[in-house]
N, C-alpha and C positions, 0 to 999 in steps of 0.2 A: 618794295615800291620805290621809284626811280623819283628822286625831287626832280621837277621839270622844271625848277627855278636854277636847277647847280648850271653855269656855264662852264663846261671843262675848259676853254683857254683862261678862265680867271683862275685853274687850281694849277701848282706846281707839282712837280715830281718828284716821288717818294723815294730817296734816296738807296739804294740797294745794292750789293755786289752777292755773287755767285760763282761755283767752283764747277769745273768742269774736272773729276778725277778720273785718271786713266789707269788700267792694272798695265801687267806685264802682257796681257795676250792684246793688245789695243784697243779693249773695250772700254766702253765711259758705263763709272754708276747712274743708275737712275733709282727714285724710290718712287709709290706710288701715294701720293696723296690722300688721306684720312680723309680731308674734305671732300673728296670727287672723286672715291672710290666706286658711286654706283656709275659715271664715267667712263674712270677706267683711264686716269688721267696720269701722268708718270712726269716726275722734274729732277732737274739736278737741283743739288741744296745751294740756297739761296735767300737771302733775306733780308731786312733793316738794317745800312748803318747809323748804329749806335751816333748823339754830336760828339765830338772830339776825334772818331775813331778814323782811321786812315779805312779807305776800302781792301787793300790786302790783310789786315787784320780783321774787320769783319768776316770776309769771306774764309777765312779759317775759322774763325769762330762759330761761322754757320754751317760749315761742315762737320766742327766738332758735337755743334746740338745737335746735328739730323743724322748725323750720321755716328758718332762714338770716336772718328776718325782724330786723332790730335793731331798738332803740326812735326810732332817725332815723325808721323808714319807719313809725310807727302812731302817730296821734293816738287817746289813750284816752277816749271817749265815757261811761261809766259803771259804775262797780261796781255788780255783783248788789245787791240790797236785804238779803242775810243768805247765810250760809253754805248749803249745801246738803249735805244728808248722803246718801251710797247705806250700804247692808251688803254686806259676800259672800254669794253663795251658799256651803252647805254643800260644795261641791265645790272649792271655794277656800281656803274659810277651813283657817289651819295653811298651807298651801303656798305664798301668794302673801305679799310682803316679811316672811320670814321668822316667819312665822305669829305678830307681831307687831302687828297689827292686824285689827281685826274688818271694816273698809271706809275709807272716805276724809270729811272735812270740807274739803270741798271751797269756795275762794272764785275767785269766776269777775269778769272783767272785758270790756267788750266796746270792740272798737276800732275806727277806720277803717284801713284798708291806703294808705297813701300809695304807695306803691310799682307796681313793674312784677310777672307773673309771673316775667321775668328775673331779678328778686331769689331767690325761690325756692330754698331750694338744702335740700333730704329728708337729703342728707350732710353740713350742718354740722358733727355731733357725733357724737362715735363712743361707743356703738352708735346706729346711726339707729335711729326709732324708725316711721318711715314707708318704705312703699315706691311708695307713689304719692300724689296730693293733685287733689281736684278743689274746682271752687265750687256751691254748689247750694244752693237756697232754704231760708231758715231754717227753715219748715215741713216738710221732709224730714228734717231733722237725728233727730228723735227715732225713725223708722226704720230709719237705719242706724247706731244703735251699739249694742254689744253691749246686752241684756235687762237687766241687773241696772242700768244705768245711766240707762236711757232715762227714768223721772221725773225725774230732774236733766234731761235734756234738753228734759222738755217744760215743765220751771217755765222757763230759762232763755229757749224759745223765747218764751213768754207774759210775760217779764219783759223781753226785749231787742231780738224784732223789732219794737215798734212806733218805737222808737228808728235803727233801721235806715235 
């Protein structure tokens, strides 16, 4: 149930950064969401910066929980050119981290995958956050994640696949 007291312009933005990993053949991982599995909703790993933390170091660290990935196995290719911001929907806002934020400012990095899928591992960190992960062309990404997200996905595609 949506408080219809929350005004989103009085809540800030949940501070976030997110990795865009590339293998060798130029595909980007995606994993699919535990939460919105009956969806059918697919993201790159991404999440809360920790206070103190720079956002390039968050953003490996959330790829290392969702993904098993360390910073051994990615060569970091580029940061986004600027933050990216989404909102809630009205059906979120008030319910999702503690109705403390209105959406996320999000800063994204893209990398190469040194590694095998054998590195791979969806249950590094408990709660996993993925219950499956496939590769699929940076061009699809804006597709498969959830609606309220998908313009961060297509500025990103238009700002990282040509670097791919």
């Amino acid at each position: 149930m949506v408080d219809m007291a929350i005004d989103p312009e009085s809540l800030p933005y949940r501070p976030c950064a997110g990795f865009m990993l590339a293998n060798t053949d130029g595909l980007v991982f995606v994993g699919e969401r535990i939460d919105t599995r009956a969806h059918g909703y697919w993201q790159m790993p991404q999440g809360g910066i920790d206070p103190g933390e720079d956002p390039q170091t968050a953003a490996l660290r959330e790829l290392q929980e969702e993904t098993g990935i360390g910073p051994d196995l990615v060569e970091i290719v580029a940061p986004a050119s600027r933050p990216m911001y989404y909102d809630l929907p009205p059906d979120l806002l008030g319910n999702v981290w503690k109705g403390r934020f209105r959406g996320q400012v999000q800063h994204w990095y893209l990398g190469r995958f040194l590694g095998e899928d054998s590195h791979i591992d969806l249950n590094a960190h408990e709660p996993a956050e993925f219950h499956a992960y496939r590769w699929v062309r940076p061009a699809e990404l804006p597709e498969l994640i959830i609606p309220f997200k998908r313009a961060v996905y297509e500025k990103l595609v238009e700002e990282f696949a040509p670097l791919i």
